[in-house]
Structure formats: structure tokens, C-alpha cells
C-alpha positions in Angstrom: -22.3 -25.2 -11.3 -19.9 -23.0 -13.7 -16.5 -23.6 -13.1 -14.2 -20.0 -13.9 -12.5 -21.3 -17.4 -9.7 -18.7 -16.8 -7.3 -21.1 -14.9 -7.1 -22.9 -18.5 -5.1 -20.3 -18.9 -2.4 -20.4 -16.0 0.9 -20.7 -17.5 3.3 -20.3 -14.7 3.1 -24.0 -13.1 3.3 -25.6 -16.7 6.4 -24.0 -16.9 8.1 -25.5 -13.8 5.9 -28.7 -14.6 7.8 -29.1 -18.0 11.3 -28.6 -16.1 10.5 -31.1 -13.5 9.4 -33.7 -16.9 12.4 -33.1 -18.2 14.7 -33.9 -15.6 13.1 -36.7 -14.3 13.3 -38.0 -17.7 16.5 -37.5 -18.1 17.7 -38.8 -14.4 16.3 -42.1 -15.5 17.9 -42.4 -18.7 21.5 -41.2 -17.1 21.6 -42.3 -13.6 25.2 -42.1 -13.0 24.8 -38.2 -13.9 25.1 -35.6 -11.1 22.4 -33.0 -11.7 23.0 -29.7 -10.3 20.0 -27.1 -10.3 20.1 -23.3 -10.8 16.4 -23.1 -11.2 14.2 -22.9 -8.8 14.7 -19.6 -7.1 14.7 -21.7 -3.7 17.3 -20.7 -0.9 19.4 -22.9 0.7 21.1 -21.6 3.7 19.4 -22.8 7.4 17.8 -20.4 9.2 19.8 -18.1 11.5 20.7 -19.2 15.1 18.9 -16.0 16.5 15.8 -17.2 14.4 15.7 -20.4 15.3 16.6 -19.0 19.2 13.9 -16.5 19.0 11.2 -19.6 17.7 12.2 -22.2 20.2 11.9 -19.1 23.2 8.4 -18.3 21.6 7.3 -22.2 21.8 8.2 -22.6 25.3 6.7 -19.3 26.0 3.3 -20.9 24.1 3.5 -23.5 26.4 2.9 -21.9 29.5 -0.2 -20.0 31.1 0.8 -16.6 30.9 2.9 -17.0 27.6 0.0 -18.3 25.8 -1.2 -16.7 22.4 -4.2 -17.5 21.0 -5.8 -15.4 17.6 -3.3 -12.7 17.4 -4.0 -9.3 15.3 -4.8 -10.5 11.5 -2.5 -7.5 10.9 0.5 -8.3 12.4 1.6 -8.2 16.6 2.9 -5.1 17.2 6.7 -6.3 17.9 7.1 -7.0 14.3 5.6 -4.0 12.7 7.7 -1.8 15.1 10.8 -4.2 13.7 10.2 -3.7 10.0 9.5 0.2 11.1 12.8 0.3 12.3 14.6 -1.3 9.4 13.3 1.5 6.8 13.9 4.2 9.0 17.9 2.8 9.2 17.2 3.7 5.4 15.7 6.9 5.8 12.0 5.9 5.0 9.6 6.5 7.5 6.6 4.7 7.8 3.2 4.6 10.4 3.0 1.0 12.4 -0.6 0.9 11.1 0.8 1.0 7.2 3.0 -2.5 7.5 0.6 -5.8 7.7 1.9 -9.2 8.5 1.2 -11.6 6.3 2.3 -15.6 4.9 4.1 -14.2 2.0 4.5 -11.7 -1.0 3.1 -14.2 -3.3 -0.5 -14.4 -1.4 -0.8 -10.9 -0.9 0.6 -10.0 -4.8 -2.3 -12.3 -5.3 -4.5 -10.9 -2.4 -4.5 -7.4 -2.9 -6.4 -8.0 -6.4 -9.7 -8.3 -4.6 -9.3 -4.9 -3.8 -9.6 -3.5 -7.6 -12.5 -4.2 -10.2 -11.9 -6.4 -12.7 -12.4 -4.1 -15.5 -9.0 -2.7 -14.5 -6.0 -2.8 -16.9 -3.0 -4.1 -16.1 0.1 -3.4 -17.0 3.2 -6.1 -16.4 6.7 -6.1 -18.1 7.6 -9.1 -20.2 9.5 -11.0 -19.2 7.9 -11.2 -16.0 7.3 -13.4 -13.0 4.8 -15.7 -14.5 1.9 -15.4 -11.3 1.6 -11.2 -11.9 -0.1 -12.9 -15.3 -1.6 -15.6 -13.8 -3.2 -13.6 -10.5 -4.7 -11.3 -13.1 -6.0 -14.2 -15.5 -8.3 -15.8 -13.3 -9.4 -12.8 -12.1 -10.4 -12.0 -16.1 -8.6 -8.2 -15.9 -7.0 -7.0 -20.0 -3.4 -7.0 -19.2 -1.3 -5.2 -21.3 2.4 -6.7 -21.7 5.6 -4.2 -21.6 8.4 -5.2 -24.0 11.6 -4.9 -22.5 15.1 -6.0 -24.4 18.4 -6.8 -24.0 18.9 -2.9 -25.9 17.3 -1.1 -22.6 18.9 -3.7 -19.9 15.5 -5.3 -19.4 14.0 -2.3 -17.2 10.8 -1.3 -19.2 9.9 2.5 -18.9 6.8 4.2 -18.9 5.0 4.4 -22.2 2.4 7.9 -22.4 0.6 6.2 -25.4 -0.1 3.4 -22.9 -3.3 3.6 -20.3 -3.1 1.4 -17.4 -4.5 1.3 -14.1 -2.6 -1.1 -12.1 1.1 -1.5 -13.0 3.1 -4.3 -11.4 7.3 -3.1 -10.9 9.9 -5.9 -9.6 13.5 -4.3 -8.3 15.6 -5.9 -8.6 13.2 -8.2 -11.3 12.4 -12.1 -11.5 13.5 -13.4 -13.6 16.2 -10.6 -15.3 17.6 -9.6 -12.2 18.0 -6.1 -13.5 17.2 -3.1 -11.0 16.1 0.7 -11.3 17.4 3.5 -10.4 15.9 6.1 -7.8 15.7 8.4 -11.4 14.2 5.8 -13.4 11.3 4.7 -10.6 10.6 8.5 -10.3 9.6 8.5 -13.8 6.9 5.3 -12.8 5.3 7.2 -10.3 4.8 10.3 -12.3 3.5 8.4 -14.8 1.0 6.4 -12.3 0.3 9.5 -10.4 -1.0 11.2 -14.0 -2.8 7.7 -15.2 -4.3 7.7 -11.2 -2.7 4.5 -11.1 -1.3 2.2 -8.6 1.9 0.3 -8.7 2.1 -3.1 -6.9 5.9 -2.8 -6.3 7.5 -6.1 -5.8 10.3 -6.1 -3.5 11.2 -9.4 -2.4 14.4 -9.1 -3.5 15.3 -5.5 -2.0 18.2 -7.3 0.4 20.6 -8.0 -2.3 21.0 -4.6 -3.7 24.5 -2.9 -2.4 24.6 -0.1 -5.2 24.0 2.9 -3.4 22.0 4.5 -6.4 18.8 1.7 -6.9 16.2 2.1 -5.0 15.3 -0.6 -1.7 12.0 0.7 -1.4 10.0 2.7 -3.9 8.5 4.5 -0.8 12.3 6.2 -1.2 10.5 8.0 -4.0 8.9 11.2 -3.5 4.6 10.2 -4.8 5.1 6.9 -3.9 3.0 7.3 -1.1 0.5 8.4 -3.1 0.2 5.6 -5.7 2.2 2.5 -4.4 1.5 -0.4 -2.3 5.0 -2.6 -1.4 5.2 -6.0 -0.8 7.9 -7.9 0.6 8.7 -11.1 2.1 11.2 -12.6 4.9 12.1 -15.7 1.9 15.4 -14.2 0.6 16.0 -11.5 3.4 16.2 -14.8 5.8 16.0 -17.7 4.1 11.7 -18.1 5.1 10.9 -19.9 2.1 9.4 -22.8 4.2 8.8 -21.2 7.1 6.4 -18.4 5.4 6.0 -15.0 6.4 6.0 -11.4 4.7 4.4 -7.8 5.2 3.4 -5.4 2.8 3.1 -1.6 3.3 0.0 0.2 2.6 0.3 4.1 2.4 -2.6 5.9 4.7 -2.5 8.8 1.7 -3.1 6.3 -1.2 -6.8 6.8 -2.1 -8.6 6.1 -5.1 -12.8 6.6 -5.9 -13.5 7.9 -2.8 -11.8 5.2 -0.7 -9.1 4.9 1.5 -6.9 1.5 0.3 -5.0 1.2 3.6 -8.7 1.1 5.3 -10.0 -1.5 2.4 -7.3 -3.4 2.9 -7.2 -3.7 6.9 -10.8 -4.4 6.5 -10.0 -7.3 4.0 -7.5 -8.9 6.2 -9.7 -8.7 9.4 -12.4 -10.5 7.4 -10.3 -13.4 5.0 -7.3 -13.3 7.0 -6.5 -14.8 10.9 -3.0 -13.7 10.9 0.7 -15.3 11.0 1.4 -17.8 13.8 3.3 -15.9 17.3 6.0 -18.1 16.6 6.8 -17.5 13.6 6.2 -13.4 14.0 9.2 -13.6 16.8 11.4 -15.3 14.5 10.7 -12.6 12.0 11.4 -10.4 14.3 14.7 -11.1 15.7 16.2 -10.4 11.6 15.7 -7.2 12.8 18.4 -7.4 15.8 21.9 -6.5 15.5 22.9 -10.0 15.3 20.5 -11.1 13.1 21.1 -8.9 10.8 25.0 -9.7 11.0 23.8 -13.0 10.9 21.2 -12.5 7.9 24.1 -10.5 5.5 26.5 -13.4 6.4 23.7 -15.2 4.0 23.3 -13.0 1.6 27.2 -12.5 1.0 26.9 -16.6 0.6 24.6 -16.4 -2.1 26.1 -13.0 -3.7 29.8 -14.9 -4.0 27.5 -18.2 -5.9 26.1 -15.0 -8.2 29.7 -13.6 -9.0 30.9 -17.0 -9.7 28.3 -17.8 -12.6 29.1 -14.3 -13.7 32.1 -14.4 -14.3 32.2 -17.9 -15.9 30.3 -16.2 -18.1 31.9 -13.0 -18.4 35.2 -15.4 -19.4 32.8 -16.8 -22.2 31.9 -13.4 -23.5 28.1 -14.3 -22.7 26.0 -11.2 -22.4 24.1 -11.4 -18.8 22.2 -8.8 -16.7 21.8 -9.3 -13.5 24.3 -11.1 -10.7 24.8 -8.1 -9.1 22.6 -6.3 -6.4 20.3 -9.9 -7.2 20.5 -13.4 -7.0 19.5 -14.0 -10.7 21.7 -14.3 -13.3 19.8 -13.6 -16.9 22.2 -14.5 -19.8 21.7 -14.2 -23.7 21.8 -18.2 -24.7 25.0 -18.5 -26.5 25.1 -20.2 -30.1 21.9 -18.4 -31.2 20.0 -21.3 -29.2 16.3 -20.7 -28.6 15.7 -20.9 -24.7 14.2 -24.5 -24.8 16.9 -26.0 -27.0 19.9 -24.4 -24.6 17.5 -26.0 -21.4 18.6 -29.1 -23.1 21.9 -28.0 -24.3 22.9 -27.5 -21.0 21.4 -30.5 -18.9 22.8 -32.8 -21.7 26.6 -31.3 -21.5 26.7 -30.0 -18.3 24.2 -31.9 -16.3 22.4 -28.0 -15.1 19.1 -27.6 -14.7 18.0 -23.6 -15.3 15.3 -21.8 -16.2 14.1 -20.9 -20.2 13.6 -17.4 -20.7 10.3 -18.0 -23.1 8.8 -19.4 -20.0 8.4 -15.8 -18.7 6.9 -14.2 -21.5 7.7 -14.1 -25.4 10.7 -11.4 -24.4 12.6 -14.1 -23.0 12.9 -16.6 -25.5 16.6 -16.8 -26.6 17.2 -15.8 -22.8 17.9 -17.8 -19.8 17.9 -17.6 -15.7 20.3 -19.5 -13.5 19.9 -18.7 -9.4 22.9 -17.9 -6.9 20.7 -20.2 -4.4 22.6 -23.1 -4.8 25.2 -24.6 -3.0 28.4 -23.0 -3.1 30.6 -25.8 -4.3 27.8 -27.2 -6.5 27.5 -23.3 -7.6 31.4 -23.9 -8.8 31.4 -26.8 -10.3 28.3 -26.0 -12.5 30.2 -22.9 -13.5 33.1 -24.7 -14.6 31.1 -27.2 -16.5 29.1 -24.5 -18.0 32.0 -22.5 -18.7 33.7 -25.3 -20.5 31.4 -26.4 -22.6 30.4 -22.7 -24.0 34.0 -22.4 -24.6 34.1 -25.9 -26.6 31.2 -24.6 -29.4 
């Protein structure tokens, strides 16, 4: 048997493998020592009451005769297409029921989709990036090609003509840097994949915390982007589904490439690898979409947006330079002192007793850079922000 030596490779769970080490070790040496995390871009707000309502109502409905569902459509039941359909055209972007598919997350399909392309592809990924675009595409044995972004262009890497690459992956707003494109700036990305006859894998888990009226939601707001663009999002930040698992992603019917329609390849994929997201947790999904959940859902976010504008302005009173914070739940901040993004991980779990996450670990643009999440707790959120802001203020 040969094994595929490419997962040697995988870098992204050695990063959070490290962190955990770390801690732990620390803990042990210092048990009296509150540890408060800003890493893990985990949220921490309960599901809504029309979520959980729209669940238990779908259980008891499973439990009966008539209400019983057994293999639903791998694609998605129609209720919760017709939802998400409704929540882009609130934003002006219209979209088929047969172009949305149901699915367990943005992470498995980011990784999913893959199977669709060759591996002789290119790929093109900014750096810093979120470490499993690398790692789907290292397995897999594609060339990727790395996009150096900085803290002189705000972290939002633009389109290079000296670069060829046939599959470009574009987070907005971006994990880890939190920084977000413009409607202007994403135009430019799909001229440039539209003239490469490219395809962007447009990340946008995080499309719920944007508030500025100029960035983008959904690159389908883009005029082309139906012609070169596959979204994926996920119900994780939106409403807090980070255990409870569920996403969608939005295949154009007009985005063809060698002769092939990649909204058909991909309908065909799911039907055949795929047996679809449980009923139950479809109608919770669904009921985000309702007036009340969505009152309900923003009553979140705005929790999680205050924790954000409280580490940003601790830092701002430290004159730390940080992107991010705003229209996203991640805070990316230049490490103060100089400090390489390892030695401020330490810096700060030492004087602070923080836990964040170092900016090296998403690509050699990070280091000297480092992420702290709005996820936490709210007085936790404080107090970390005071300790933080202290002890900046004391070097």
C-alpha cells in the first residue's frame, strides 16, 4: 500500500497543536492563574430561542408517522434554499433555488469542491491565510502560489497580471486579518479571473459582521461573478452553528469551464459522496431567516462586535497598529516591542495570562503579527483588554 506523503506537510493543526502545548504547560506550572482565550475563532453565545424552537418542533415532528423524514435531498430541502434565497435578495442579489446546496459546513465543502478541479491546477492563496486553503490544496499535490500582503496595503492582496493562476481562494472579511474589500477592489478579482479563465472560491463565512455599506457581503454583488465564482458560507458565525454544523454554498448555473457545467459537476458530486444535512438541523437553519431570528441572530453579533471594539480600542489607547475589529470579529495587531509573533504568544500569556493566536502560524506574512477573536465572553473580553492594555503600556 502507498500512503499519500503530502499530509506530512499539513501545517494548520500543528499550529493549534503548539497553542494547546503551550498552555497546558503553562496551566500546570501556574495553577492559580486565570487563563482567558482569544484564540480559537470559536463562538460562544447559545443558540437562538427560535432555533432551538424550530429544532425541538422538527424532533417531535420526526417522531410521528406523517412528520417522519427519512434521506432528504443531498442538496438541501427546499425550505432552506428558498430561506437563504430570500436573505440575498433582501440584499439585492438574486439567486436560482437550484444554485444554493446545503451542506455540514464551509470548511468541508472549501475542502470538497477540490475534487472538482485537476490537480495540475495552480492555486493562488494570500499569505497570511487561513491555514486549510494550504493544507486542502497540499494533499491534493496542486503548485500553490502565495500572495504577499502587508501591513503597507491593509492586508487585502490585489491581483498581480505577471501572476497565472487558475483557482484563487478570496476571504472578506479575511481569517485571520480581519480586513475586507471593497465592491471596487473585488471587481478588479474578477476581471482578473475572468481574463486568467479562473475561478475564485470566495470565502464568506464571515459576511454577517460587515455593517460598512461599501464592502461587499457576497461577491455575487459583483457584476462577472457569476461567471467565475463559487461562494461558500456557513450558519457558524451568522448563528452561532459551530457545533451544531450546517452551511450552503452557491454555485452559479453560468459558471462553465472545459466544456462543463460546474453547478451540474457539483450536484452530481453531492448526489454521489454526499447524503445531505439532518431535517432537524435544516429547520433550525431555517428559522435565522425569520424576522425574529434574525432580530435574534444581530442581537449576537452586536455581542460579539462590542467584545471586538473593546480589544480595539485598548489597543488603539496603546498606539498598536491593528486591522480589523470592525465589519469582523478578528482583531490583527502589529506585536508591539518589535516582538516576533511566537515570543509576544508568550509575552502575553506570561503577563497577561491571554492566549491568542501568532501571526507566523498563517503564513511567513504574519510573523511579527498577531490575531485575538471578539468570541469570548464579554467580561472576560474586558478584563483581558485591560490586562493587555496595561502591560503594553508598562514596556
Amino acid at each position: 500500500m502507498k500512503m499519500n506523503k503530502h499530509y506530512n506537510e499539513l501545517k494548520a493543526s500543528y499550529l493549534f497543536v503548539d497553542i494547546a502545548h503551550k498552555v497546558a504547560a503553562y496551566q500546570e506550572a501556574h495553577p492559580e492563574k486565570e487563563i482567558i482565550r482569544l484564540g480559537i475563532g470559536d463562538v460562544t453565545q447559545p443558540l437562538a430561542k427560535c432555533v432551538v424552537d424550530a429544532m425541538h418542533d422538527a424532533v417531535t415532528e420526526m417522531g410521528t408517522k406523517e412528520g417522519f423524514h427519512g434521506y432528504g435531498p443531498e442538496q438541501g430541502y427546499p425550505f432552506l434554499k428558498q430561506a437563504i434565497q430570500g436573505y440575498y435578495a433582501g440584499r439585492g442579489t438574486k439567486l436560482d433555488e437550484d444554485e444554493i446546496f446545503i451542506s455540514d459546513g464551509a470548511k468541508s465543502d472549501l475542502a470538497n469542491v477540490l475534487g472538482l478541479f485537476d490537480v495540475d491546477n495552480t492555486v493562488l492563496v494570500p499569505d497570511p491565510v487561513y491555514p486549510t486553503y494550504v493544507d486542502d490544496n497540499v494533499t491534493d499535490g496542486r503548485k500553490i502560489i502565495y500572495g504577499r500582503t502587508s501591513q503597507e496595503n491593509g492586508f487585502l492582496g490585489m491581483p498581480d497580471d505577471s501572476v497565472k493562476a487558475d483557482i484563487i481562494y478570496i476571504c472578506s472579511p479575511n481569517n485571520p486579518t480581519g480586513a475586507a474589500y471593497t465592491r471596487d477592489q473585488l471587481k478588479a478579482w474578477v476581471e482578473y479571473a475572468r481574463k486568467n479563465n479562473a475561478i475564485i472560491l470566495y470565502d464568506a463565512a464571515y459576511e454577517c459582521f460587515i455593517s460598512d455599506g461599501e464592502l461587499a457581503r457576497s461577491i455575487f454583488e459583483i457584476e462577472g461573478a457569476r461567471e467565475c465564482a463559487i461562494e461558500i458560507c456557513s450558519f457558524s458565525k451568522i448563528a452561532g452553528f459551530t457545533g451544531t454544523r450546517c452551511g450552503y454554498t452557491v454555485v452559479p448555473k453560468d459558471l462553465e469551464r472545459d466544456g462543463m457545467n460546474i453547478n451540474k459537476l457539483w450536484l452530481r458530486r453531492q448526489t454521489t459522496k454526499f447524503n445531505g444535512v439532518p431535517y432537524v438541523v435544516q429547520r433550525g437553519a431555517a428559522a435565522v431567516f425569520t424576522e425574529s431570528g434574525m432580530a435574534e441572530i444581530q442581537h449576537n453579533l452586536d455581542y460579539y462586535r462590542k467584545n471586538a471594539k473593546v480589544i480595539a480600542d485598548a489597543l488603539g489607547e496603546c498606539g498598536v497598529w491593528y486591522c480589523g475589529g470592525k465589519n469582523s470579529p478578528y482583531i490583527w495587531l502589529r506585536c508591539p516591542g518589535s516582538m516576533k509573533s511566537w515570543e509576544f504568544f508568550d509575552w502575553l500569556l506570561e503577563n497577561c495570562g491571554v492566549v491568542g493566536t501568532p501571526g507566523v502560524g498563517f503564513g511567513e506574512c504574519g510573523e511579527g503579527y498577531f490575531r485575538l477573536t471578539a468570541f469570548g465572553d464579554a467580561e472576560k473580553t474586558k478584563e483581558a483588554a485591560q490586562r493587555i492594555k496595561t502591560a503594553i503600556k508598562a514596556l
